[in-house]
N, C-alpha and C positions, 0 to 999 in steps of 0.2 A: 671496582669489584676484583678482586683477586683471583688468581687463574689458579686451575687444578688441575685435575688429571684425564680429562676427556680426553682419548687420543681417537676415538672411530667413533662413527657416527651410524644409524641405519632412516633417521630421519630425512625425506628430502626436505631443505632449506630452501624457502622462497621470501628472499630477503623484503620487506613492501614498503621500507625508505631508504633509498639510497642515493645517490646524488652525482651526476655528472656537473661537469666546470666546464663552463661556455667558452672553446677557443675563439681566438680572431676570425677565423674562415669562416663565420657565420657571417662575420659582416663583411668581408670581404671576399666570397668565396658564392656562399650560400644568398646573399641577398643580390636580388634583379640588381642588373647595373643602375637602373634609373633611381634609385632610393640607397644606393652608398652614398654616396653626399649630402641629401638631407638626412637620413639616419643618422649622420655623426652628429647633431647636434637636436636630437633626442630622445634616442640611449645610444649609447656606445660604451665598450668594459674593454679594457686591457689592464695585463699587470703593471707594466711600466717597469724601466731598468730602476727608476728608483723606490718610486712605490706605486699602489696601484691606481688608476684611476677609474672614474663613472661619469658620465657625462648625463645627464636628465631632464630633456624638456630645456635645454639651452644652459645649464649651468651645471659644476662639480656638485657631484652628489657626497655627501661624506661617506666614508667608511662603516660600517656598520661592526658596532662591539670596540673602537675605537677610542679610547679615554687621552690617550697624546699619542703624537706624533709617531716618540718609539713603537707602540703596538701595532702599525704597521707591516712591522717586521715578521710578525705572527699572522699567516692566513690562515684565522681559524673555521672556515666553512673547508679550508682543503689541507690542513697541516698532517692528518694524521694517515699513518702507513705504516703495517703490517709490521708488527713487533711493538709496537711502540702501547706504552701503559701509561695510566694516568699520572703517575709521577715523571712519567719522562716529559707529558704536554708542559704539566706545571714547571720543569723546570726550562723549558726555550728560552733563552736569551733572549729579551727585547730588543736591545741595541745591534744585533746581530741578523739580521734577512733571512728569511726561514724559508725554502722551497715549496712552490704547492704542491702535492701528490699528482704525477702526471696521469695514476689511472685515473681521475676525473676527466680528462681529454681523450687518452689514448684507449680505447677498448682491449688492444693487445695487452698493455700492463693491465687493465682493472679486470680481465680475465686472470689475470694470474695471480694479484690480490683476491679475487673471490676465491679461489684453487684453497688461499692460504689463509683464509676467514669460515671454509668449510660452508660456502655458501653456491650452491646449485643454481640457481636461478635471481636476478635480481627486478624489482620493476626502478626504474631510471625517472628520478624528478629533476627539472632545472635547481639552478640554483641562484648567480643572477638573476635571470630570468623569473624566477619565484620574488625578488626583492623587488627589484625594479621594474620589470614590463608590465604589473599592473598598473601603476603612474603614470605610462606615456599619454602622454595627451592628444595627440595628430591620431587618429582613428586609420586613417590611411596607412600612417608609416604602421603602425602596430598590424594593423594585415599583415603586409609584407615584411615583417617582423617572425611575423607566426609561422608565416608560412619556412622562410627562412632554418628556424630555428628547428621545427619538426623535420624537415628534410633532413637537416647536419644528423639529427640525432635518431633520422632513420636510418641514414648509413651507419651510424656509429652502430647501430646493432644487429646491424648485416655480420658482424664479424662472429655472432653466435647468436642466432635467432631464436634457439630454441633455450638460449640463457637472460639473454637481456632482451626486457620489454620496456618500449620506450613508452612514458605517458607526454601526450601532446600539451602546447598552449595554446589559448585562445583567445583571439581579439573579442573581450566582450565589452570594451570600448564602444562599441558600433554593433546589434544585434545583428545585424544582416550578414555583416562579414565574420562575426563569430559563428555565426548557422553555416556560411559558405566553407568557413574552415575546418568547422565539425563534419561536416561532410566529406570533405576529400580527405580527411586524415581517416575518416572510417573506410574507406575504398583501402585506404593503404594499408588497413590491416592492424588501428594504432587500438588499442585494447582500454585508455584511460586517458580521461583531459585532467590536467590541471587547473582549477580553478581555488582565489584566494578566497578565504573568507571575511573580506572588508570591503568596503564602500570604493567601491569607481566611479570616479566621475559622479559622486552623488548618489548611486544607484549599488543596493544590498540586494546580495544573492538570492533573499526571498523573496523581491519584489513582482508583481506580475510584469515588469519589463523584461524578465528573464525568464517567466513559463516558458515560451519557446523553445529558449536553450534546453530545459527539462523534460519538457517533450520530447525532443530530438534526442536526447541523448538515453530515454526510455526508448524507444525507438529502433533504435540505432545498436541498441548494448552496449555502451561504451561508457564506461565506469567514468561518475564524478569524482571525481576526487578533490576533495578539499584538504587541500596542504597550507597549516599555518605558515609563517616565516615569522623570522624578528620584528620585521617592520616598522625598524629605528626611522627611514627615512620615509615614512608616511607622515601625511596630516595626521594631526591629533583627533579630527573627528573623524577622519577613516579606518585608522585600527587603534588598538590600545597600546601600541609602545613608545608611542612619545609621551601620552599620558604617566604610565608607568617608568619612564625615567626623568619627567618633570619631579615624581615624589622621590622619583633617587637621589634625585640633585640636593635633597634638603637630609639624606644618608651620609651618613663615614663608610662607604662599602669600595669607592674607587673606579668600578669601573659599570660596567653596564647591565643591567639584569633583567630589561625588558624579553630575553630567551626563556627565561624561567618560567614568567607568567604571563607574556602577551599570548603566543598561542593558543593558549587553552579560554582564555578570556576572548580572543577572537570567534575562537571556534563555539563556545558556550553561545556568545550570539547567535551565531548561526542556527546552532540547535535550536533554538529558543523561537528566532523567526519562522524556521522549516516546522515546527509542532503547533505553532500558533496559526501558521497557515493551513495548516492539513498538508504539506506539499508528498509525503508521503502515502498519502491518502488518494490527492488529484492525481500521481506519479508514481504507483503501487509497483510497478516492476522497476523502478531506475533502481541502478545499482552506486550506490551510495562509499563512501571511503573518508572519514577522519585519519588525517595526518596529520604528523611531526605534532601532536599534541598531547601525547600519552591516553591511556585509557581509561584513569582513575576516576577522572571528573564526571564522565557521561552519566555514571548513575546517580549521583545527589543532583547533578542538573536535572536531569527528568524528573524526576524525584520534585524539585522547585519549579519545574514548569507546571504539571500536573497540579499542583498547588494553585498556582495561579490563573489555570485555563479553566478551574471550579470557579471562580471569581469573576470571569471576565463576558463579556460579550463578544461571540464572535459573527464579523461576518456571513462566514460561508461556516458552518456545524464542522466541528473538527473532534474527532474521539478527546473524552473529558482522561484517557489511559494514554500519555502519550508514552509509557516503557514498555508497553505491548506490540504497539506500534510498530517500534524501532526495532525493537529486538522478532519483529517480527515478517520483516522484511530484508531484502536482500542488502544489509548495512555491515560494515566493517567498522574496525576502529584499529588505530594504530598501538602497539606497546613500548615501552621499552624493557630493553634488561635489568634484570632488578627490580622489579613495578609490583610491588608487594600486593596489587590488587589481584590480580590473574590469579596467583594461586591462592588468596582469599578469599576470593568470589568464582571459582573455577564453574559452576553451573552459567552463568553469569554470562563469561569473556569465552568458554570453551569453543565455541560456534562462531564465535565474532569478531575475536582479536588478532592481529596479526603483528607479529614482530618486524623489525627495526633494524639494521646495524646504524643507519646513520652517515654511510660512507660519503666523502673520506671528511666529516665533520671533527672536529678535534675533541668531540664526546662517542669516538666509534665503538662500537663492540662487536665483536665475533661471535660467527654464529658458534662457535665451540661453548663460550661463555654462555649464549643466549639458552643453551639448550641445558648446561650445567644448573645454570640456574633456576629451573624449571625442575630438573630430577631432584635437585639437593631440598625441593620444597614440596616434595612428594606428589606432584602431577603424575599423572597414568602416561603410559607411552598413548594411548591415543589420540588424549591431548595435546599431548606435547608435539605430534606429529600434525594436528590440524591448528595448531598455533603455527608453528615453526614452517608452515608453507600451506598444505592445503586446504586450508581455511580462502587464502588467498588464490590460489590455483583454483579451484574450483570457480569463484568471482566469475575470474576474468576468461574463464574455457580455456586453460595453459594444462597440456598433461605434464604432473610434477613430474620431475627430473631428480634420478640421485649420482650424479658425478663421483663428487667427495665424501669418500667412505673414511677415510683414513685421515689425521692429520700430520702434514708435511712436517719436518723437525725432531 
């Protein structure tokens, strides 16, 4: 997308994907002494002086987005930083080692990238951590995994609490210690879990092994959030990205495309499970969050569920309306810049959708653009103001914040 002439803003921006990059001092720092040695051998992430590694359940995990050797050099979950446009991503040098954006670690710099993104407030999802910790297998180690990883990334947002809100993860490897988790991260004040929308360990988000969790977190107020990811290094019956790049394989495209379409094929699932169970229904006040999936898809999926909930037998009676439903309850959906739905469907997404920059993923965008975007396609400033943060502020009880009136340059 092309940049223009947005120079002020009166909109607050409350960014609802954006991405921190898991330092070392989680596992070294942040994890009980008694679980750094067996944790190294299953997960452990570091960059590596020469490239990067993953360690998973006993063995090197691949790279993810990875077609040879050279694109290593490219970290593209953290390549991108403030100035930089999409022909500058496309044009990185493979054979040349690309730095990761330190504001994914440093809260100091990613305050001062949001300053220069025009973005007031962000909520904070892993990013490892999103790929790989739903795979671990040791139910144990991933506790103190959890635990772990919410602490680093409490502090990480001590550094401006009333800008970055951290969303937790949770061992739901083991329901017991996902409930003990969910618990003490709500004492701490954590406003959203992360949770994937694929098979663990056998077990799908909508299954009654996890009413618990839904409960609890009805309960509790503490926003689901289900955050697609790529999900190259899953089994193929747990999410869709090794499916979808088994038929790459048989493409001339080069490199990897499972980001295109696993997520929203993941998250489709999920909808699909959650409407066919009523979990909306058993779980009327959770407060619900589709991410990193875009917003387009929701409506022809209901749309296809509904079709087929008139067909079917259910268990437990579940409304034969499942876009009533949804859009009838305390749900979100995530956008991105550019998402020609929002302002085609403005009745729609106006109440429900929340924007994206994506940081520092090497498809980032600014909240400057995000908002350009939105005017140049004739959105009312009201809307545009409850897309671009209080749609989401509201959710999670954050009073919005407007910092950045003006843009820096």
């Amino acid at each position: 997308m092309t940049q223009k002439t947005l120079t002020s803003k009166t909109y607050p921006v409350f960014d609802g994907d954006s991405h921190v990059l898991e330092p070392a001092a989680i596992w070294d720092e942040y994890l009980e002494p008694e679980y750094r040695a067996p944790a190294r051998s299953v997960f452990w992430r570091e960059e590596g002086d020469i490239r990067p590694v993953t360690i998973l359940n006993g063995k090197n995990a691949p790279e993810p987005f990875i077609p040879q050797d050279a694109a290593a050099n490219i970290p593209r979950y953290g390549v991108w930083q403030p100035g930089m446009t999409d022909d500058d991503i496309a044009k990185l040098d493979p054979r040349v080692r690309h730095p990761v954006n330190p504001g994914g670690g440093d809260p100091t710099v990613r305050l001062r990238h949001m300053d220069a993104m025009g973005i007031d407030q962000a909520l904070l999802f892993p990013t490892h951590f999103a790929e790989y910790f739903p795979l671990v297998e040791n139910p144990d180690i991933a506790e103190a995994l959890a635990r772990a990883y919410n602490n680093w990334i409490l502090d990480f947002c001590k550094a401006a609490p009333d800008r970055l809100v951290p969303v937790a993860v949770l061992p739901v490897q083991e329901i017991n210690a996902c409930i003990r988790e969910l618990r003490r991260i709500a004492k701490l004040g954590f406003k959203g879990a992360f949770i994937r929308p694929v098979f663990v360990q056998g077990r799908f988000p909508h299954q009654p092994y996890y009413y618990p969790l839904w409960q609890e977190l009805e309960e509790l107020g503490v926003m689901y959030c289900s955050h697609a990811t790529h999900g190259t290094n899953a089994p193929e019956l747990d999410a869709s990205a090794p499916f979808v790049e088994r038929v790459n394989g048989h493409l001339n495209i080069g490199h990897p495309v499972a980001e295109a379409i696993a997520p929203t094929m993941d998250q489709g699932a999920l909808l699909l499970g959650m409407m066919g169970e009523g979990l909306l229904e058993k779980y009327p006040n959770i407060k619900f969050y589709f991410a990193h999936s875009k917003a387009s898809w929701v409506h022809l999926f209901l749309e296809k569920i509904e079709s087929y909930l008139w067909l079917s037998i259910q268990a437990d009676p579940v409304s034969l309306e499942p876009e009533k439903i949804f859009f009838n309850r305390n749900t979100l959906i995530n956008f991105d810049t550019g998402e020609s739905a929002i302002w085609e469907m403005p009745d729609l997404f106006e109440k429900s959708a929340v924007w994206g920059s994506f940081y520092p993923n090497h498809d980032t965008y600014t909240a400057w653009q995000g908002i350009e975007s939105l005017e140049t396609h004739g959105m009312s400033g009201e809307a545009i103001r409850k897309l671009m943060g209080s749609n989401l502020a509201k959710m999670l009880g954050v009073k919005p914040l407007l910092k950045i009136k003006e843009k820096s340059g």
